[in-house]
N, C-alpha and C positions, 0 to 999 in steps of 0.2 A: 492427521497432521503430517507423516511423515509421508502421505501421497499426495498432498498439497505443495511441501518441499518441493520435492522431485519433478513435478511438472512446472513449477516456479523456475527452478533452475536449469530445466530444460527452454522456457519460453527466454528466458534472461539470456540466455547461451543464441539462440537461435533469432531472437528480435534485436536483441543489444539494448543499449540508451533510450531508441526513441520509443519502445513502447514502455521501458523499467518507468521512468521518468514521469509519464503522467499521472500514474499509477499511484508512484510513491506520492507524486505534490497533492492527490487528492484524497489520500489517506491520512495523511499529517494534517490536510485541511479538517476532516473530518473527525479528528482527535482533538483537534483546538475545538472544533464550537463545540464537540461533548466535552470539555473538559470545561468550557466559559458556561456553556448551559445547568452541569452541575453543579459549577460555584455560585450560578444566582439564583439559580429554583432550590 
């Protein structure tokens, strides 16, 4: 975990916005349908 960190925050530092960004919108994507798919199954 704590070398996942460190290269995160190295990529964050060195790409900026335009790569943090897609990233985050398709991970929150994918925490919403596991979270919709656990409440109906």
């Amino acid at each position: 975990m704590i070398m996942g960190a460190y290269v995160g925050a190295k990529v964050a530092i060195k790409k900026g916005s335009k790569m943090i960004k897609p990233i985050f919108l398709v991970m929150a994507l994918f925490m919403v349908v596991k979270l919709v798919y656990q409440t109906l199954v």
